[in-house]
Every structure is written in C-alpha cells, then in structure tokens.
C-alpha positions in Angstrom: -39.5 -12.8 14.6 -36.4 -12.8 12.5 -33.8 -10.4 13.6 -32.3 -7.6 10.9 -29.0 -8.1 9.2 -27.0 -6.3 10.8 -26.4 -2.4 9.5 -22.9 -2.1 7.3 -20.6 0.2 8.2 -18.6 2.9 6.5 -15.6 0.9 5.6 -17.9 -1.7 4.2 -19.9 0.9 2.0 -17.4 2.3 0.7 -15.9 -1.0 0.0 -19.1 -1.3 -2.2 -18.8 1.9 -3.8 -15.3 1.2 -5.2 -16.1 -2.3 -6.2 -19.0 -1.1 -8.5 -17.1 1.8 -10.1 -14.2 -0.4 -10.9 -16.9 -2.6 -12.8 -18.4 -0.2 -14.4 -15.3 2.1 -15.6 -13.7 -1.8 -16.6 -16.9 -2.4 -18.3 -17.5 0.9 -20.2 -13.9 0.9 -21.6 -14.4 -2.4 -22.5 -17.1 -1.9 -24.9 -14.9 0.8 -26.1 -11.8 -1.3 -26.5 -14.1 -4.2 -28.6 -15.4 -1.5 -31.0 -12.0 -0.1 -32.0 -10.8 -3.7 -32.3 -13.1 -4.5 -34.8 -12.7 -0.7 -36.6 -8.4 -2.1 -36.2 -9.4 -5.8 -37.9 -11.6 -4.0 -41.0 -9.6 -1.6 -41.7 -5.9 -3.9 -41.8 -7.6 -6.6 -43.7 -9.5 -4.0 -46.1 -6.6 -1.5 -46.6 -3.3 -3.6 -46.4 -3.1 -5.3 -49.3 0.5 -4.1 -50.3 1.7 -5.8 -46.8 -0.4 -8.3 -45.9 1.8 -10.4 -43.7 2.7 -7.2 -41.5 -1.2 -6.1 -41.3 -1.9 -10.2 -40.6 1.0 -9.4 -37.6 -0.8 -6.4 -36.2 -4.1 -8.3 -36.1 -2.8 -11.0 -34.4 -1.5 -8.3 -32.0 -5.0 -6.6 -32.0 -6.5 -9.6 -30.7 -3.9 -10.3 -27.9 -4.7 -7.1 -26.3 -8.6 -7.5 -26.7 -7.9 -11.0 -24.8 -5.7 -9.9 -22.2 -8.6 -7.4 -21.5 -11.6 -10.1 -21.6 -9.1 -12.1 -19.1 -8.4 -9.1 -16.7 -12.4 -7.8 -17.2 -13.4 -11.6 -16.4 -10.9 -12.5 -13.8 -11.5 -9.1 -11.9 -15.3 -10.2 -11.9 -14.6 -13.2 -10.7 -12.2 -11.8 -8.0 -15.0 -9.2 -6.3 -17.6 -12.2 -6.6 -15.4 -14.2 -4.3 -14.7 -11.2 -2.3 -18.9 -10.1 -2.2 -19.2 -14.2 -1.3 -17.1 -13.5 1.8 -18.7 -9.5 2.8 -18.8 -8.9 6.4 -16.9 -12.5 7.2 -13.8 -12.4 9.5 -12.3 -15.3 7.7 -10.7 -14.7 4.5 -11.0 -15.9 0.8 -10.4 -18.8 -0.8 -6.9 -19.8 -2.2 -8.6 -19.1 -5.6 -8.8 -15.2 -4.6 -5.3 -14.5 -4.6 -4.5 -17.1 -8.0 -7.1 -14.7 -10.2 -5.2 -11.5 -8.2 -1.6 -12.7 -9.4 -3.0 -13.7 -13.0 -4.5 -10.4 -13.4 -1.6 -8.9 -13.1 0.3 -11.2 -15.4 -2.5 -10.6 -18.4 -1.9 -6.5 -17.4 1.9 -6.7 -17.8 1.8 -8.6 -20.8 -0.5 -5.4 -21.9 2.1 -2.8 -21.5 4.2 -4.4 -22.9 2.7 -5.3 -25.9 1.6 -1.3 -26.0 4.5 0.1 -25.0 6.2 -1.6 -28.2 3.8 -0.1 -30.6 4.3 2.6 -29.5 8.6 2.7 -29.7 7.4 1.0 -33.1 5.3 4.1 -33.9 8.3 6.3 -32.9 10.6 4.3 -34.7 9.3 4.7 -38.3 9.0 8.7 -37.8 12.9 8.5 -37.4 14.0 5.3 -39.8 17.4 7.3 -40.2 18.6 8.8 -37.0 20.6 6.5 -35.7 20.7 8.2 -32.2 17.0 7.8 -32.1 16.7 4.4 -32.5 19.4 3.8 -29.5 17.1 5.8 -27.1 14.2 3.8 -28.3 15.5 0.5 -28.3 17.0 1.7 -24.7 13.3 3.0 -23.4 12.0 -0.6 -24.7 14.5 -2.6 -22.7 13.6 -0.5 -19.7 9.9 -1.6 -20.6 11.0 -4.9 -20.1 13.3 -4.5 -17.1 10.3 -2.4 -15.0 7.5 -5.1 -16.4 9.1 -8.3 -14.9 10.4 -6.5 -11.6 7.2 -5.3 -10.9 5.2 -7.6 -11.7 7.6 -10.1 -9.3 7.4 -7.6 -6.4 3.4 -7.5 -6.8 3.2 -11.1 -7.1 5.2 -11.0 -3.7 3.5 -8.8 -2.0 -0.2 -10.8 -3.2 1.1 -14.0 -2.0 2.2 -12.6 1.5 -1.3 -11.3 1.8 -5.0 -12.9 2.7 -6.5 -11.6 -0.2 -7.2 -8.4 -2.3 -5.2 -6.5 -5.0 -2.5 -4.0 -3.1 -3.6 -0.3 -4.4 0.2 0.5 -3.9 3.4 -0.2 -2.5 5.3 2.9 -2.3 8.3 4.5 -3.7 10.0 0.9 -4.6 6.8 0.1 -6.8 6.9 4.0 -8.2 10.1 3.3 -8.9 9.9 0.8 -11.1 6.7 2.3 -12.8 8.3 5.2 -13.8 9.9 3.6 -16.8 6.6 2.9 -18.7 5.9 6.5 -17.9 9.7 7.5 -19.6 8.6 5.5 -22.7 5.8 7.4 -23.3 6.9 10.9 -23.0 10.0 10.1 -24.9 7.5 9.0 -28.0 5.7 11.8 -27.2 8.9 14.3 -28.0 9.7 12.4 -30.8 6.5 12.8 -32.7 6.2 16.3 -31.4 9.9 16.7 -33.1 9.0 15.3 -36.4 5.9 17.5 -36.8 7.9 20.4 -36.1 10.5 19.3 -38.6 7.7 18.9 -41.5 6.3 22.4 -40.4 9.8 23.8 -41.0 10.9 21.7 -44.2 7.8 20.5 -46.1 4.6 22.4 -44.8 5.8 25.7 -46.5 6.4 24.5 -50.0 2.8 23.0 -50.2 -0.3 25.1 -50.9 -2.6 23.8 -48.2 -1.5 25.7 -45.0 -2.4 21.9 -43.0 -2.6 18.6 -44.9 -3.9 15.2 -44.1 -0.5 13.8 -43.2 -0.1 16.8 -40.4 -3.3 16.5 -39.1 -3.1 12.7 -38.6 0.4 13.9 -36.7 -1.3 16.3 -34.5 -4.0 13.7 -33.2 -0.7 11.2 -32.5 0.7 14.4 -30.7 -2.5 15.0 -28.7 -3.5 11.3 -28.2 0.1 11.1 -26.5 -0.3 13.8 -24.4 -3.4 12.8 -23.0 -1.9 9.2 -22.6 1.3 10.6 -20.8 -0.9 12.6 -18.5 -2.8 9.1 -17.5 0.3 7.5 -16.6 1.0 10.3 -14.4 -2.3 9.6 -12.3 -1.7 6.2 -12.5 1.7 6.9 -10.5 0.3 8.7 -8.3 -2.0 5.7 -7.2 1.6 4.3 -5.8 0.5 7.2 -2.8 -2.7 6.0 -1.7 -3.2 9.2 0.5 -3.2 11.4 -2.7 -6.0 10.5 -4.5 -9.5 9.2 -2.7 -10.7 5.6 -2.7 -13.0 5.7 -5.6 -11.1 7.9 -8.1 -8.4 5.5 -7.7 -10.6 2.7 -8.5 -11.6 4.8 -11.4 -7.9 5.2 -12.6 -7.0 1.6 -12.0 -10.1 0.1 -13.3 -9.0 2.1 -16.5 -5.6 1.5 -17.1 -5.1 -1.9 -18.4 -7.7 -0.6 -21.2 -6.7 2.2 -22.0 -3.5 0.9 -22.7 -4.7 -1.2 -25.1 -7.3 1.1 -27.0 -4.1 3.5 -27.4 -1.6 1.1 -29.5 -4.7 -0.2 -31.5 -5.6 3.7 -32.1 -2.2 4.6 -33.4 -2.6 0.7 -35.9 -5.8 2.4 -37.4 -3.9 6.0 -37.7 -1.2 4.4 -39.2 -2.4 2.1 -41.8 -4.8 4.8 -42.8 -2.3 7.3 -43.8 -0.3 5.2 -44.9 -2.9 3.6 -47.9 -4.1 7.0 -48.7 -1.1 9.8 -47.7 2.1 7.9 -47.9 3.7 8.2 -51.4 2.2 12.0 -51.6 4.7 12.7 -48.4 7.5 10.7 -49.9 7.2 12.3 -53.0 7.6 15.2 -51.5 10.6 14.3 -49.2 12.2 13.6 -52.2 11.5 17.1 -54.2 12.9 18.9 -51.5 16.2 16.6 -50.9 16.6 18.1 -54.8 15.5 21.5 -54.1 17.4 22.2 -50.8 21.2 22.0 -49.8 21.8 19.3 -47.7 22.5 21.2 -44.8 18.5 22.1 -44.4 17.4 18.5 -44.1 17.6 16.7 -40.8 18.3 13.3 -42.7 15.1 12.0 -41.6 12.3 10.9 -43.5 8.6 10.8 -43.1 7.7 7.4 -43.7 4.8 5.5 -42.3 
C-alpha cells in the first residue's frame, strides 16, 4: 500500500499562498494594463493628426511598457514554475532560476524609467517657461537614472550570491536608493497641484463655468498622482520585510511593475485628449488675460498641453 505524501508545512503553505496571489494580482493588472494600451494606441492614431511623428513616439513607448510587462508577467511564471518543480526538495534550482530573477528585474527598471520620464515629461509642459522648474525636473530625472542602475546592480548582486528566489528586501541601502523614484513623483505631484492652483487664481474666475474640461482633466492628474505617490510609499516599505505580512507584500510587489506602466499610459490618453479638444480654448484664454492683467499678476507660465 502506497504511503501518503508527506503533509506540508506552514512555511510551505504559505509559500503557496504568496505564489498564487502574486499571479493573480500580476495577472489581473495585466489585463488592465493591455486594455488601456489599446484605449492609448486608438486614441494617438485617431486624434493626433496635427503631430503625428510625436503621437507615432508615444506609441512606440506604449508598446515598450506593454512588453516589458508580458516579459516580467511571463518570466515571473516561469520563475515559480521552476521553483513549484523543486517544492519540498533540499537541493536548489536550476541555474535558469536566478537568470529569469536578474532579467526580471532588468525589464522592471527599464519600466520606471521609461514612467518616470513621462511623467517629468507631463510636468514639464505644465511649466514650458519656468526656468527653475525645468532644473528640478531634469535634476529628479537624473536621479531616476542614478537610483535605477544602482539598484538594479545591487539586486543583481545580491541574486547572484543567492541559490535562488527574488530578495523581498535588502534594507536601508536598497531604501535608499528607492527613495528617488519616490522624490520624482511627489515633486510632479506639487507641480501639477501648483498649476491648478494657478489657473484657479488667474483664469477660472474670468470664465462662466465655475469648473471646465481643462480643470477637471487637471484634477484627475492631481488625484491619479496622489494615489500613485501613496503606492510608492508601500512599495518602500516592502524594503522592511517585518512591516507588512507575506502576502500583502506579494500583493504590492506583484503590482508595481504594472502599475507603473498603466500610470504613464493614463496620463498619454489624458493628454492627447485635452489637448485635441481643450487646448487652443485654454491658450486663447492665456492670452486674453496676458492683455487684460498687468504683468505682475501672471506667474509667466502657460498652460499648454
């Protein structure tokens, strides 16, 4: 009579438990990620006529970040089926464990990156004329850079030192260096929170209509920030493994390289929208009040999308 398998223990289920909501948080904001690519592609190849090379740009860059996440989805499936392969072994994975670990992480740098840019980018042409502005963004891009290379070398180290397995953290060295995506973002977020207080004040109370389309496409870039800024913050806090439980940090993890990629693409779509249907209204209007106001009142900054 065949003997049982023997019974798993609680390391080894919750081992389990993490695995499968990593897949299915990757996979649900995957399917989320492909839709809003495709609502990105239709709508810069439909509305973009007047720039076509620049909407042609932001496709490409569309479907870079829609690859990067079919790599990372794809290679993180392969990873845990190598992983499952060896469940309950003493001997570790193969060689091709830790390869798919370190190339995972290459495909999620190059993401945030790529995001972090449209977002300075997004930043950028709210303040076309402040010189000053442009400094601190250009400066919070570089540090992009900078923190994306370093880190991704240190985790690369740290893989290849180990059997197998992606490290969930590596302390205050690795926060360190994350902190700088997490400067980028606020910064963007103050800026764009800045310019809708600045066409509250100087444009908002000539019109009629106490909120127009142009504001309200603002506000969601205001609130979509927030809500982006406050998932970097958890994703920091994954650098302190004792903060947050195994499977919400699975959660978090198994969310991040998408969501920032839906993010960018979301602000491509807000963008080109308002700027097809709402952009010569608002610089119409910038320019009445440059003629109706003394110089003084106006910050020297534009609205321009």
């Amino acid at each position: 009579m065949p003997s049982s398998p023997p019974a798993l223990s609680a390391g080894a289920i919750l081992g389990l438990k993490v695995i499968l909501v990593d897949l299915l948080v990757s996979s649900l904001w995957f399917g989320v990620q492909g839709v809003v690519t495709i609502i990105a592609i239709y709508v810069l190849l439909s509305r973009g006529q007047s720039n076509l090379f620049g909407n042609r740009f932001l496709v490409g860059i569309t479907l870079i970040l829609f690859c990067t996440s079919t790599c990372s989805l794809t290679l993180t499936i392969c990873d845990y089926m190598n992983r499952l392969g060896n469940f309950g072994h003493a001997t570790p994975g193969p060689p091709i464990v830790s390869k798919a670990d370190i190339i995972l992480m290459v495909f999620q740098r190059l993401s945030y990156f790529i995001s972090d840019s449209i977002v300075v980018w997004r930043a950028w042409m709210l303040w076309t004329r402040n010189i000053y502005v442009k400094i601190l963004l250009v400066v919070c891009l570089l540090g992009t850079i900078t923190a994306s290379f370093i880190q991704g070398a240190l985790s690369v180290t740290q893989q290849a030192r180990q059997a197998g397995g992606v490290p969930t953290g590596s302390g205050l060295l690795s926060l360190m260096f994350s902190i700088p995506f997490l400067f980028t973002n606020v910064t963007s977020t103050t800026l764009i929170a800045a310019k809708i207080w600045e066409y509250r004040r100087n444009i908002m109370k000539h019109l009629s209509d106490s909120k127009t389309s142009v504001f309200n496409i603002l506000l969601i870039l205001l609130e979509s920030s927030l809500l982006y800024s406050i998932f970097w913050i958890l994703a920091l806090l994954v650098e302190f493994n004792y903060i947050i439980p195994p499977i919400g940090l699975s959660a978090i993890m198994g969310s991040l390289p998408f969501v920032t990629a839906i993010y960018p693409v979301t602000i491509v779509i807000l963008v080109t929208l308002d700027k097809n249907d709402y952009g010569s209204t608002i610089q119409a209007t910038n320019t009445a009040m440059h003629f109706n106001q003394p110089a003084s009142t106006t910050s020297g900054s534009t609205l321009t999308f």
